[in-house]
LOKOLLO-307242 format. One record per atom (N, C-alpha, C, CB): y, z, x. Coordinates in steps of 0.1 Angstrom, whole numbers, padded with zeros to 4 digits, always signed. Glycine has a CB too. Example, Ala and Ser with C-alpha at 12.3 -4.5 7.8 and 13.67 -1.06 7.14 Angstrom:
-0057+0078+0132;-0045+0078+0123;-0033+0078+0132;-0045+0090+0113;-0022+0071+0128;-0011+0071+0137;+0000+0079+0129;-0006+0057+0141;
! end
This chain:
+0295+0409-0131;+0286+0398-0135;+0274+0398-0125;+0292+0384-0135;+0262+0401-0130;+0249+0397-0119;+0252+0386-0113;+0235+0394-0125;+0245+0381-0103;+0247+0371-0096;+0227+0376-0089;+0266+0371-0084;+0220+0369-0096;+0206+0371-0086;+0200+0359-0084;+0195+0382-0091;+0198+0355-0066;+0192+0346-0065;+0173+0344-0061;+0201+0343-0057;+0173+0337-0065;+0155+0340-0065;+0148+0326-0058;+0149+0341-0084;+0139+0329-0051;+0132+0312-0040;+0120+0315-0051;+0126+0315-0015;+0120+0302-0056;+0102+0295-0071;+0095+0289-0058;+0106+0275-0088;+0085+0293-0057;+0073+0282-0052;+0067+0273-0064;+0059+0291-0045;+0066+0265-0066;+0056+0252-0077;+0046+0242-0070;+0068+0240-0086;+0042+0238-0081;+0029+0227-0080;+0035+0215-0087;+0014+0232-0087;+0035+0203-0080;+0040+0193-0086;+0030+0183-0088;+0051+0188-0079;+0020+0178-0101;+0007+0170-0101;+0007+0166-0112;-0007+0176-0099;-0005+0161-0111;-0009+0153-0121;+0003+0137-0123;-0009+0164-0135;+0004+0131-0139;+0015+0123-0137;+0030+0128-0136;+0015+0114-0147;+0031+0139-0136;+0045+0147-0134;+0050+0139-0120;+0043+0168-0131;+0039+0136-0109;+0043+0131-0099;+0050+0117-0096;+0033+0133-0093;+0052+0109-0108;+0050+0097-0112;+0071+0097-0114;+0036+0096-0127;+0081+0108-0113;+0092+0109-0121;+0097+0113-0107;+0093+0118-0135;+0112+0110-0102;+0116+0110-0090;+0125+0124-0096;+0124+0095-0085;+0131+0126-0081;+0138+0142-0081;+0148+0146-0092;+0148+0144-0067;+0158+0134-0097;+0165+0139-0103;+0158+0142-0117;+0175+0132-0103;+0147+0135-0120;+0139+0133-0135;+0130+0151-0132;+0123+0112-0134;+0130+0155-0123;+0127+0168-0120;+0133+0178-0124;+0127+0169-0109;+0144+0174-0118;+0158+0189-0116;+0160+0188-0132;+0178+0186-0104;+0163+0177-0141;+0167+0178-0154;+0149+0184-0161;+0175+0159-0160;+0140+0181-0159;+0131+0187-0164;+0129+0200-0160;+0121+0180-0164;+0134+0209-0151;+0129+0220-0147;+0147+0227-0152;+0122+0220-0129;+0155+0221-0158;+0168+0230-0164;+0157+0228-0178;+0190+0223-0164;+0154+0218-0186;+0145+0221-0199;+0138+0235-0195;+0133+0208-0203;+0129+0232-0192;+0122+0242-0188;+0128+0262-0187;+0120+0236-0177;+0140+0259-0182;+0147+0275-0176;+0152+0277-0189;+0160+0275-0162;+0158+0266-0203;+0163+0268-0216;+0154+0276-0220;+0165+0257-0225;+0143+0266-0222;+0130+0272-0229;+0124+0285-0226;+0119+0262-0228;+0124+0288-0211;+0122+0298-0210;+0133+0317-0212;+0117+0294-0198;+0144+0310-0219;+0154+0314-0222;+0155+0327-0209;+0152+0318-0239;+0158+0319-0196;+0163+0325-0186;+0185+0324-0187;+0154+0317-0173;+0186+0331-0186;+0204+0335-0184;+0207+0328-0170;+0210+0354-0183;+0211+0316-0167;+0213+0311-0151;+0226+0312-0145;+0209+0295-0149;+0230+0313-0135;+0244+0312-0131;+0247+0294-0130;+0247+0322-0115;+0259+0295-0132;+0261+0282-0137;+0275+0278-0125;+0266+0282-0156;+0275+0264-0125;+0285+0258-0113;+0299+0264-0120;+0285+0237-0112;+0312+0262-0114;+0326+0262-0124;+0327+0246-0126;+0343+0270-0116;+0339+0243-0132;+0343+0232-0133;+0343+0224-0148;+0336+0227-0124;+0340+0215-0154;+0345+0209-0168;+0330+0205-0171;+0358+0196-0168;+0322+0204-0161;+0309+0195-0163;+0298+0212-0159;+0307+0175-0147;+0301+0225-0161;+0291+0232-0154;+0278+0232-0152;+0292+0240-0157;+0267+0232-0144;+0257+0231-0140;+0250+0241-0136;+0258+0224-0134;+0233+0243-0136;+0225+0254-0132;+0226+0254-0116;+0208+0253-0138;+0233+0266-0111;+0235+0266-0099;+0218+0266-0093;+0246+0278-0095;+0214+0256-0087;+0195+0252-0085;+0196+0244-0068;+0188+0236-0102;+0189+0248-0059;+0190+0241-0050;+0173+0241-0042;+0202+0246-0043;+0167+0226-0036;+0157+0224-0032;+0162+0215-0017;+0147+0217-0044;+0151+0222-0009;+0152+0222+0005;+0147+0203+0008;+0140+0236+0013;+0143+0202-0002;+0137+0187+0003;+0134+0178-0008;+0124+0189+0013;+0139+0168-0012;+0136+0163-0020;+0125+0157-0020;+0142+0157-0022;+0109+0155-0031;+0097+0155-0029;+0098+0136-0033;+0087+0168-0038;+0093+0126-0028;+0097+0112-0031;+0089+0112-0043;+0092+0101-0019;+0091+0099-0052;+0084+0098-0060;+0070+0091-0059;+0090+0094-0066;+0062+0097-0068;+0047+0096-0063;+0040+0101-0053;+0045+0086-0062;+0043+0111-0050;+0043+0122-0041;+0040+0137-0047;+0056+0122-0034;+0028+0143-0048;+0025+0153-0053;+0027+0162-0046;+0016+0154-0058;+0030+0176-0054;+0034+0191-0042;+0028+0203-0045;+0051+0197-0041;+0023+0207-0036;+0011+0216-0036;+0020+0230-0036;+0000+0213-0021;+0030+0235-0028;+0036+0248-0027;+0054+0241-0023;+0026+0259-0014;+0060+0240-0037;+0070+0228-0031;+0080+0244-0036;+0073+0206-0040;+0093+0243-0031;+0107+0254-0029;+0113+0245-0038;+0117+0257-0012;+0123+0260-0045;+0132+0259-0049;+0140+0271-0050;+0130+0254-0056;+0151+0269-0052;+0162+0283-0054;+0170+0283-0064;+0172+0286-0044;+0172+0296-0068;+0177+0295-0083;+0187+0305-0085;+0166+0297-0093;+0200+0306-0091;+0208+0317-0095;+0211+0320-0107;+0218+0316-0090;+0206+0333-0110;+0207+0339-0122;+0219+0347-0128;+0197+0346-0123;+0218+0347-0144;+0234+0354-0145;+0226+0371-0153;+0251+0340-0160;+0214+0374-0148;+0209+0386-0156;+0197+0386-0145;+0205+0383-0174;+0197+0398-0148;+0184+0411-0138;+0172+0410-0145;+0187+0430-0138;+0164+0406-0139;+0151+0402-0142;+0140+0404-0130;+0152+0387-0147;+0126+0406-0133;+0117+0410-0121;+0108+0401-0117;+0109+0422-0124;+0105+0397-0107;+0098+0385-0102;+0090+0383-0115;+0088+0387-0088;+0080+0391-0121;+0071+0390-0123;+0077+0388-0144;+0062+0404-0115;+0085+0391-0147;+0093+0383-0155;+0091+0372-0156;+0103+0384-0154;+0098+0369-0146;+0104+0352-0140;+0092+0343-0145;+0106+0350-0118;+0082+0350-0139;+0073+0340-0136;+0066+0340-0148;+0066+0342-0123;+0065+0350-0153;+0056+0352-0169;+0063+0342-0179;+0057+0371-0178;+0078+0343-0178;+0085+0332-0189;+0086+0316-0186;+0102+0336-0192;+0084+0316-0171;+0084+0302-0167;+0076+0293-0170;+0085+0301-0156;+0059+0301-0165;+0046+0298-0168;+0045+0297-0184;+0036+0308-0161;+0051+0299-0192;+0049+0303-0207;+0054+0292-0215;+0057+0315-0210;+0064+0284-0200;+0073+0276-0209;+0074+0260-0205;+0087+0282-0209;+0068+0263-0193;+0063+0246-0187;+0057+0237-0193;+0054+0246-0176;+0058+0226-0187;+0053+0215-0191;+0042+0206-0185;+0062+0209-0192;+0031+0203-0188;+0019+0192-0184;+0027+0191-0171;+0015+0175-0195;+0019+0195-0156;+0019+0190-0142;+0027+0197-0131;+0024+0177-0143;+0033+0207-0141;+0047+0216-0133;+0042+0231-0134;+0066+0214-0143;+0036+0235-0125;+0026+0248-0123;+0037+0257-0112;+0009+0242-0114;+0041+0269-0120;+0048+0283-0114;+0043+0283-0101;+0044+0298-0123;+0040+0290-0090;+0031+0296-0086;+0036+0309-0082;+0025+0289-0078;+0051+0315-0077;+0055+0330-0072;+0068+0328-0076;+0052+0334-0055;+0077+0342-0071;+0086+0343-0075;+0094+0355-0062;+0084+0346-0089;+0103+0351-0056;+0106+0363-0050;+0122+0362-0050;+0099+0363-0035;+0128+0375-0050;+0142+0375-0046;+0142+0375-0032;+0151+0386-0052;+0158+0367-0034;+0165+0365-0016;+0181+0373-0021;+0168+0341-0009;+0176+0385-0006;+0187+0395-0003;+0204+0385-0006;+0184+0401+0015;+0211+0394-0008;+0225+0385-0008;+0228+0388+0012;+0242+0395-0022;+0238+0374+0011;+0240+0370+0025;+0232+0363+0029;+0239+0379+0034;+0212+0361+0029;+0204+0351+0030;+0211+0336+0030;+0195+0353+0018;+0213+0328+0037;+0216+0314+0038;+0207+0305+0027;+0213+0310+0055;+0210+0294+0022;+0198+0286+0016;+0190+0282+0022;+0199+0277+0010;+0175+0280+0016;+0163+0276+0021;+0168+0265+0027;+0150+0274+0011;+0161+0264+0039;+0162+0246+0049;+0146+0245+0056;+0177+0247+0068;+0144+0231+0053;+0130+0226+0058;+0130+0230+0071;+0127+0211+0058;+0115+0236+0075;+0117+0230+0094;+0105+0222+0091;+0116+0243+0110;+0095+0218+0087;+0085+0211+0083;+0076+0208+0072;+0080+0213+0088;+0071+0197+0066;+0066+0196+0055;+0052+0188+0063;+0077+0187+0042;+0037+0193+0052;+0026+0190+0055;+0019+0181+0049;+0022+0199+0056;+0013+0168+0050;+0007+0161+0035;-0010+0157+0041;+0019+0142+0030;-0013+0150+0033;-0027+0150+0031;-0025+0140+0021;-0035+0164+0028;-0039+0128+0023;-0039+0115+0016;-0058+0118+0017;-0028+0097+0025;-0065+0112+0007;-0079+0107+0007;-0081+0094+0014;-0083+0105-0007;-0088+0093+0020;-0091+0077+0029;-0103+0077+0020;-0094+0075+0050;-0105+0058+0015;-0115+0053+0009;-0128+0054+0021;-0111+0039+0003;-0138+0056+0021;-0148+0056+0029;-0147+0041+0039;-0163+0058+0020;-0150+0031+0034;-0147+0017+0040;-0135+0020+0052;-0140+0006+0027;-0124+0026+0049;-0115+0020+0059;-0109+0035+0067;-0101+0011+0049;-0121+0046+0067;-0120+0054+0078;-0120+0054+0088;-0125+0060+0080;-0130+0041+0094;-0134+0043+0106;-0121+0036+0114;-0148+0036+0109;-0114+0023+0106;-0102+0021+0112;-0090+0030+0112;-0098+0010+0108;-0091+0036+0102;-0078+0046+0105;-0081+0052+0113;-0073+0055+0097;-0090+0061+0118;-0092+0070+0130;-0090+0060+0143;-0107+0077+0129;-0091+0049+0144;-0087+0040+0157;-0070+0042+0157;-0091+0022+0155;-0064+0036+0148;-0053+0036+0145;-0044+0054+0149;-0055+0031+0132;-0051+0066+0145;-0050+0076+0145;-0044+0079+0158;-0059+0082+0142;-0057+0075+0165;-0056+0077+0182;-0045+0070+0188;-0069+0072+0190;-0045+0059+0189;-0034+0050+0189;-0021+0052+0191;-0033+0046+0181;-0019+0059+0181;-0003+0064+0173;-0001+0079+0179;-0004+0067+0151;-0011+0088+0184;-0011+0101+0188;-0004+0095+0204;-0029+0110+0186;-0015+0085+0207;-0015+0085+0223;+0001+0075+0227;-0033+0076+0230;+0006+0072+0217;+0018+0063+0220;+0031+0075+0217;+0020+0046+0208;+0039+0068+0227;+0055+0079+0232;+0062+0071+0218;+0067+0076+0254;+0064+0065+0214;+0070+0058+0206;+0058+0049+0194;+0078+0050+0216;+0064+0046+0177;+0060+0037+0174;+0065+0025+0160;+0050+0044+0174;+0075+0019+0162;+0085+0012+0158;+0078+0008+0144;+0090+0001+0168;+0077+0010+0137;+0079+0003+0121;+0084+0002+0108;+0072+0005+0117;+0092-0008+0104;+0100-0013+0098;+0096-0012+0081;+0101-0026+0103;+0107-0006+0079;+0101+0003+0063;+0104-0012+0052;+0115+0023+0056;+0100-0013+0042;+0098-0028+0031;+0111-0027+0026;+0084-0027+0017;+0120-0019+0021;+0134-0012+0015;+0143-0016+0030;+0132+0010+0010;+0153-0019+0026;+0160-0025+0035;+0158-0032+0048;+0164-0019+0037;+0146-0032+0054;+0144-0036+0068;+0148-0025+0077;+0151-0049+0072;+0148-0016+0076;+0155-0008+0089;+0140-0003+0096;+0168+0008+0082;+0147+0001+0109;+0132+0000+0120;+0134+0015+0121;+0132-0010+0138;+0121+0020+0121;+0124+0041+0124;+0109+0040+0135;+0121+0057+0103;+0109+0051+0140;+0100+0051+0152;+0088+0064+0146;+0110+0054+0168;+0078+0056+0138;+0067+0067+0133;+0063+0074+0140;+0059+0065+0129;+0065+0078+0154;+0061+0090+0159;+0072+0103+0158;+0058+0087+0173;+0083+0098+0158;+0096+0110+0158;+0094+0118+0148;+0112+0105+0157;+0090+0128+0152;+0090+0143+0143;+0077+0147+0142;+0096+0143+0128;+0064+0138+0145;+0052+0137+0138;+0044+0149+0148;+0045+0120+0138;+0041+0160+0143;+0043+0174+0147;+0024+0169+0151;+0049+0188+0133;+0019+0169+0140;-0002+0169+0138;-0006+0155+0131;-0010+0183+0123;-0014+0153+0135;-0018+0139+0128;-0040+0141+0130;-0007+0120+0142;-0048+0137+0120;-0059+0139+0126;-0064+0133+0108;-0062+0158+0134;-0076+0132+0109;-0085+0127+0098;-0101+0135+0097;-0086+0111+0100;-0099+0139+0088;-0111+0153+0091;-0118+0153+0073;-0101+0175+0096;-0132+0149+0076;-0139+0145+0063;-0133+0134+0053;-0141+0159+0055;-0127+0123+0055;-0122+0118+0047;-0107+0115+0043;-0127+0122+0041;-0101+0128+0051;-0088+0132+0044;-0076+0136+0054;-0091+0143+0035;-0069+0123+0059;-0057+0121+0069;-0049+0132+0065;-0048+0106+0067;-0047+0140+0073;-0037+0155+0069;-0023+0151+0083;-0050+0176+0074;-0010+0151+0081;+0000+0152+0091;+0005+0162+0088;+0010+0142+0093;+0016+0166+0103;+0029+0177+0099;+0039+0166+0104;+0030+0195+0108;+0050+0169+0098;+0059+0163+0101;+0076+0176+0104;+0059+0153+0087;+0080+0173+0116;+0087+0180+0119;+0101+0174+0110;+0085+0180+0134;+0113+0187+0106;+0125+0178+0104;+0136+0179+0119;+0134+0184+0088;+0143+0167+0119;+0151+0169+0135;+0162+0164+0127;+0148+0158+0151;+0174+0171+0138;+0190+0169+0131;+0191+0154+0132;+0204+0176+0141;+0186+0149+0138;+0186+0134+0135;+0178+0123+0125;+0184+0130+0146;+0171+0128+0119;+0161+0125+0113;+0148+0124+0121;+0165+0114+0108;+0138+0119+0113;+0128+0118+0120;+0119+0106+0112;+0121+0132+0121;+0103+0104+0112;+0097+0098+0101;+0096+0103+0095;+0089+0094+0101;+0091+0099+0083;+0088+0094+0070;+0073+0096+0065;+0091+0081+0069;+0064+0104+0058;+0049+0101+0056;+0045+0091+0055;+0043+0105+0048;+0055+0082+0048;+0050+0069+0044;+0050+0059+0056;+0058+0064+0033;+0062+0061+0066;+0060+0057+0079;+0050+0056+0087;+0065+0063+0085;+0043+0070+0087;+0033+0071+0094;+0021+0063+0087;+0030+0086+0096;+0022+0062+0074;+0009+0052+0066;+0012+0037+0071;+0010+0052+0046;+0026+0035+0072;+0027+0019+0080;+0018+0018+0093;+0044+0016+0086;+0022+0030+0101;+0020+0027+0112;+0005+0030+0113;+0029+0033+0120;-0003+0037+0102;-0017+0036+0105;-0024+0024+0099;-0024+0048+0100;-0014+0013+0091;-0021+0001+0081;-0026+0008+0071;-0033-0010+0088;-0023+0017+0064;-0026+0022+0054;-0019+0022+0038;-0026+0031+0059;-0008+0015+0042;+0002+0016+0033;+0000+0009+0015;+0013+0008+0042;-0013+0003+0020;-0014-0004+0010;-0024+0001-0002;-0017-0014+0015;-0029+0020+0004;-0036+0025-0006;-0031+0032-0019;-0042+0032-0001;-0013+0032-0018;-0012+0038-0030;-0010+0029-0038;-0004+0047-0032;-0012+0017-0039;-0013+0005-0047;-0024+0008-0051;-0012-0008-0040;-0037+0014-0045;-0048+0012-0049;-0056+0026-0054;-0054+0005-0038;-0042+0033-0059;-0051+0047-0062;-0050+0060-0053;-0065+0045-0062;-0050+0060-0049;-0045+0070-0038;-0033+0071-0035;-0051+0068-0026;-0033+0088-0031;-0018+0092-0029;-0016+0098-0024;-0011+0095-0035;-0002+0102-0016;+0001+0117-0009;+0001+0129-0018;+0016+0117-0002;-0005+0138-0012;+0000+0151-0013;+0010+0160-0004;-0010+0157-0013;+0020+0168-0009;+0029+0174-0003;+0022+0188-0002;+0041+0173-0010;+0013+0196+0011;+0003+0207+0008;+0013+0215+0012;-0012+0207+0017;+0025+0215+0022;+0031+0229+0025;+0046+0224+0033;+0020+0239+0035;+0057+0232+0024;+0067+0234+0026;+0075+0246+0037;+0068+0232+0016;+0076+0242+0050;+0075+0253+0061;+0091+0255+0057;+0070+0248+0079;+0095+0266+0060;+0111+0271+0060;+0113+0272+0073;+0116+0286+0053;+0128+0271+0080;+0133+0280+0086;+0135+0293+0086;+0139+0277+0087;+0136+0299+0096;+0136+0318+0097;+0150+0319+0094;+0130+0328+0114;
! end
């Protein structure tokens, strides 16, 4: 039986961004039907498209070059893959590559994810106070609206900077956790722009080696 595993890069936009992870994974098995790909499937009574992603993208959160991994039950060539995928998608869910991963390869694992938000002109000049702020503090405690729990928006926060308009972070992942993008929007008083139209982007999904 083939057994070939393959790492998808995609684009996650438009209102596609608007449907949380699991509303994903069930739209991207539509998708692998339609593209009448052969997948390797879980065992068990309930089997499943053996499919795995390094990081779940939040909802309302768009993704610019977001991972995934996939196991196939037939031999097929990147460039296959990607011709039936693209052929068969749906409004907001954009292919973009296709590569196989050698057997033995471990699964994809984050070591960083990169975002980028539009700042309204009006409230640049305070975010860049705030920017500095948050860069120049060892610590920065803010309490997320969903449960009350306190996380410290500097932990993990790799880059932070605002350049023409447009707040770009990296965010490191740590075995302990870390922040949150949206964290970091607390902690810049920003939090209140995707109420108002604006949104993250997810620009780049870093792997581990």
């Amino acid at each position: 039986m083939v057994r070939l595993r393959v790492r998808i890069r995609f684009c996650k936009h438009g209102d596609l961004r608007l449907i949380g992870h699991r509303d994903l994974v069930r739209t991207m098995e539509r998708v692998f039907r339609r593209a009448e790909l052969q997948l390797g499937m879980s065992e068990g009574f309930h089997p499943k498209p053996r499919m795995s992603f390094p990081s779940a993208l939040a909802l309302g959160i768009a993704g610019r070059n977001e991972v995934m991994e996939l196991e196939l039950a037939d031999d097929y060539s990147n460039t296959e893959i990607l011709g039936r995928l693209s052929n068969a998608t749906v409004p907001g869910l954009e292919f973009l590559r296709v590569e196989h991963v050698p057997q033995g390869v471990k699964k994809a694992r984050l070591s960083s994810s990169s975002y980028e938000m539009k700042i309204p002109p009006k409230r640049v000049r305070q975010a860049e106070t705030r920017v500095g702020e948050l860069i120049a503090a060892e610590s920065f405690p803010v309490e997320r609206p969903r449960g009350g729990k306190t996380v410290d928006s500097r932990r993990g926060l790799e880059h932070l900077e605002i350049d023409s308009g447009t707040l770009r972070m990296r965010l490191a992942v740590l075995p302990k956790g870390g922040a949150s993008p949206r964290d970091v929007l607390m902690a810049l008083e920003l939090q209140d722009l995707e109420q108002e139209g604006c949104y993250l982007t997810r620009t780049e999904v870093e792997l581990q080696p």
